[in-house]
LUMZA-390718 format. One record per residue (C-alpha): residue in three letters; x, y, z. Coordinates in steps of 0.02 Angstrom, whole numbers, padded with zeros to 5 digits, always signed. Example, Ala and Ser with C-alpha at 12.3 -4.5 7.8 and 13.67 -1.06 7.14 Angstrom:
2
ALA+00615-00225+00390/SER+00684-00053+00357/
***
This chain:
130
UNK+04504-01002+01596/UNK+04647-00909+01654/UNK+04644-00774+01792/UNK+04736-00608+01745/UNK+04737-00524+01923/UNK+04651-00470+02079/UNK+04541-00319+02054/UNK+04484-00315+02246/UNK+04472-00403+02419/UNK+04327-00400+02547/UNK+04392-00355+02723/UNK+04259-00399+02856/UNK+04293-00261+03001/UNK+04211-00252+03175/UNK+04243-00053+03173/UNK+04229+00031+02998/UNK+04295+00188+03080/UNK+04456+00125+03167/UNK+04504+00045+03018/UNK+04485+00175+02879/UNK+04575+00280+02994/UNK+04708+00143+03026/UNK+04733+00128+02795/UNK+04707+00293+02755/UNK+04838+00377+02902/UNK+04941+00245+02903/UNK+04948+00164+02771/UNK+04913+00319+02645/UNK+04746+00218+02550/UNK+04609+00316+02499/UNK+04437+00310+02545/UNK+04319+00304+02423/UNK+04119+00286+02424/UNK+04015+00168+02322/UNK+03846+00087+02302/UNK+03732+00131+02418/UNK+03848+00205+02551/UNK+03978+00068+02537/UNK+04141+00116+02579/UNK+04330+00037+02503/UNK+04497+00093+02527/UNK+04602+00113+02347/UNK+04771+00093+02317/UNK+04873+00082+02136/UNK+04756-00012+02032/UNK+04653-00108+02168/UNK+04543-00096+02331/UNK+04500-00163+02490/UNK+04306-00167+02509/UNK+04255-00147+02673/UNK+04114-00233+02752/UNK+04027-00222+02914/UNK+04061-00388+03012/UNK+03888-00317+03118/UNK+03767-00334+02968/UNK+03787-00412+02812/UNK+03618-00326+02746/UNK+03708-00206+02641/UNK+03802-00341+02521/UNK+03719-00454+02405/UNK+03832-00620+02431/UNK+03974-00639+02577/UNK+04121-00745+02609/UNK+04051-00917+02701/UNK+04099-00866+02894/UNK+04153-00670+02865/UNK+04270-00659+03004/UNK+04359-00506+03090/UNK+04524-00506+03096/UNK+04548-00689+02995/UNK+04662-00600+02836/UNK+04818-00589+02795/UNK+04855-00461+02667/UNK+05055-00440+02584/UNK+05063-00238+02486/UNK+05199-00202+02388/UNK+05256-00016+02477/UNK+05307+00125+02339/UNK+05446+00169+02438/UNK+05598+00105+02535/UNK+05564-00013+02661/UNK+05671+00083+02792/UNK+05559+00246+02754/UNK+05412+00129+02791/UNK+05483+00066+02960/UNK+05502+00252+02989/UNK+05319+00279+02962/UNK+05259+00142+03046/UNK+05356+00195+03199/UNK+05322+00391+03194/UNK+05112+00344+03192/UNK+05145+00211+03351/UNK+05131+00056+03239/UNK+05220-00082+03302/UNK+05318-00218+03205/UNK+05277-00385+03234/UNK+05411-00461+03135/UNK+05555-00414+03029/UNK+05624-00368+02899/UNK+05634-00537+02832/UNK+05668-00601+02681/UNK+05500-00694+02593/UNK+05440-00766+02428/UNK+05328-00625+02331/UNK+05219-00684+02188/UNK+05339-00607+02065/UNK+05518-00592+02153/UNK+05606-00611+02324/UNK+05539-00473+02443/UNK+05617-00413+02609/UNK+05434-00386+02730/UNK+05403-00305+02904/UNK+05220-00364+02993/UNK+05097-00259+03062/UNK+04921-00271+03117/UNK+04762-00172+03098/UNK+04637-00139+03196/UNK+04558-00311+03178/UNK+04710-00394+03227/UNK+04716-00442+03024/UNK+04919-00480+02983/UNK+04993-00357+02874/UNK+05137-00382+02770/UNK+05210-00213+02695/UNK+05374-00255+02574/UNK+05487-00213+02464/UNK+05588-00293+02310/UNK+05734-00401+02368/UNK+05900-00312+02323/UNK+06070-00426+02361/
***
């Protein structure tokens, strides 16, 4: 077997609301509708479904103890960092951490750390330049 990519991730959230607000403002993802009412948020050529961490009735199989809060996600921004950092402080959003310098899966990446609503870590970067 060998895996080709992700095609999307399962956030458990405690307020669907607050947090497609929190990706679609701040973070610029789309919301999009599926299923029976489900909702995701799309971005490039992948998604975050979103789940309900109230009431797993409306999903056929789940993640062993769906948690709240218990992810931590790294995007790749399609801009500058410094424009993001810009962003993140005109909508309130505070930086936990950096810039820093990280490991991506593909190249060095310089990373700032946010949270969502959840209190999920968020890890918004950029290709390393020297």
């Amino acid at each position: 077997m060998k895996i080709a990519s992700i095609d999307h991730v399962v956030l458990t959230v405690a307020d669907m609301d607050r947090t497609i607000d929190f990706y679609t403002r701040v973070l610029g993802m789309r919301l999009e509708t599926f299923g029976e009412g489900r909702k995701a948020l799309a971005f490039g050529a992948q998604k975050l479904n979103l789940q309900d961490g109230k009431s797993k009735a409306d999903v056929v199989a789940v993640a062993r103890v769906p948690t709240p809060g218990s992810v931590d996600l790294c995007f790749l921004a399609g801009q500058p960092l410094d424009e993001v950092m810009a962003e993140l402080a005109a909508q309130g959003v505070p930086i936990e951490i950096g810039p820093v310098r990280r490991t991506g899966a593909r190249f060095p990446i310089r990373s700032v750390y946010v949270r969502d609503p959840d209190g999920n870590l968020i890890e918004i970067a950029e290709p390393w330049q020297d």
